[in-house]
C-alpha positions in Angstrom: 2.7 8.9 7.0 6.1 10.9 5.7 4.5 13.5 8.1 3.5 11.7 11.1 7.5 9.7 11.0 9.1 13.1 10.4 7.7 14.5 14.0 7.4 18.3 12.5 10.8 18.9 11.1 10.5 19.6 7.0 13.4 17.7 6.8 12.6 14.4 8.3 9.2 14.5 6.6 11.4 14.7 3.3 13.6 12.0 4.3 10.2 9.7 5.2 9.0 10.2 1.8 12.0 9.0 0.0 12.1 6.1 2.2 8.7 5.3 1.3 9.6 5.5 -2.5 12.1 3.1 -2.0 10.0 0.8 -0.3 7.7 1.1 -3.3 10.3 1.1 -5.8 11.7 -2.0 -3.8 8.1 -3.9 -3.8 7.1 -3.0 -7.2 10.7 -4.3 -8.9 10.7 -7.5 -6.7 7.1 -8.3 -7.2 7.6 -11.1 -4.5 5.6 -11.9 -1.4 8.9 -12.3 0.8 9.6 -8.6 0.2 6.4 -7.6 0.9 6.4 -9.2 3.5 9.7 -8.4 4.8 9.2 -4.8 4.0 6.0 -4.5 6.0 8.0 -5.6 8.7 10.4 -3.2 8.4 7.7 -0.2 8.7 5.8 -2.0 11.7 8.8 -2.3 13.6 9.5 1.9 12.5 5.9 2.7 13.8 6.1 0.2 17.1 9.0 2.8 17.9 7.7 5.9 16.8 4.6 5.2 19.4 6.4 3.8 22.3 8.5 6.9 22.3 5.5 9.5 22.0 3.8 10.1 25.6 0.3 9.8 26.0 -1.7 12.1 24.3 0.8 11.8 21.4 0.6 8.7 21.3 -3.0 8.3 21.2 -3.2 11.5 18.1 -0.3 9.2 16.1 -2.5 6.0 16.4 -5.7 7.8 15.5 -3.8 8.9 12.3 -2.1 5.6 11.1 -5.6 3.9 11.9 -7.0 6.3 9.5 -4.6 5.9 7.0 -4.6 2.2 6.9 -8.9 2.7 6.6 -8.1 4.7 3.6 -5.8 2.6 2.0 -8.1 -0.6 3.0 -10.8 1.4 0.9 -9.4 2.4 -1.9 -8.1 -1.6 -2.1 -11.8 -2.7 -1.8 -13.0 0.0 -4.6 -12.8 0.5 -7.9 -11.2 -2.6 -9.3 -8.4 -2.9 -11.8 -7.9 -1.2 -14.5 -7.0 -2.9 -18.1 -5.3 -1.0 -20.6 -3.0 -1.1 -23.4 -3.0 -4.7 -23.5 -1.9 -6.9 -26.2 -3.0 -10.4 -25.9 -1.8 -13.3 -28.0 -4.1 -16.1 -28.1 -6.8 -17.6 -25.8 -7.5 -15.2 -22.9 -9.3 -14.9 -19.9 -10.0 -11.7 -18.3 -10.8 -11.6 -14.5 -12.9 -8.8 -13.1 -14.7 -8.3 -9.3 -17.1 -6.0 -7.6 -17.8 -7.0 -4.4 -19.4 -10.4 -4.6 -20.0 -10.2 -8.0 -17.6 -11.6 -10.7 -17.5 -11.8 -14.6 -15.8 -13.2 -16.4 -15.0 -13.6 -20.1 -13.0 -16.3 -22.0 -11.7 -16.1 -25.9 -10.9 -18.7 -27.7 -9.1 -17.0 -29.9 -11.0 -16.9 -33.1 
């Protein structure tokens, strides 16, 4: 992504990059849908301009690309699961885990 934004120059690609760790710094500390939200609109807004100033064939190459990023970040959302670790639970708890259309879960009551 830092690559596509930067257009080539080193530079800009470095520049994209610490934008995108402020973005993630910015979701992960807010931990809010409304900056998630708000932030995703902030980066489809900086790709809607990025392509409507590329001509044609660039245009089409830079779409190709973000479609295949978003498929691999839609992939690894849908794999592996979450991970739990270095937990410390104090009293009743219920742990929640998926896989596809299967779900288990467990509940403790504690004793």
């Amino acid at each position: 992504m830092a690559r596509l934004l930067g257009q080539g120059s080193h530079e800009g690609e470095l520049d994209e990059l610490q934008r995108l760790d402020r973005t993630a710094a910015a979701v992960v500390a807010a931990g809010e849908d409304a900056t998630v939200i708000r932030e995703a609109a902030i980066w489809q807004v900086r790709f809607e301009t990025l392509l409507e100033r590329l001509d044609g064939a660039e245009r089409t190459d830079a779409a190709a690309e973000l479609r295949a990023l978003a498929d691999r970040i839609s992939a690894r959302s849908r794999t592996g699961g979450g991970v739990l670790s270095g937990n410390v639970f104090h009293g009743p708890t219920a742990v929640q885990t998926g896989n596809g259309n299967r779900q288990d879960n467990r509940f403790d009551g504690g004793s």
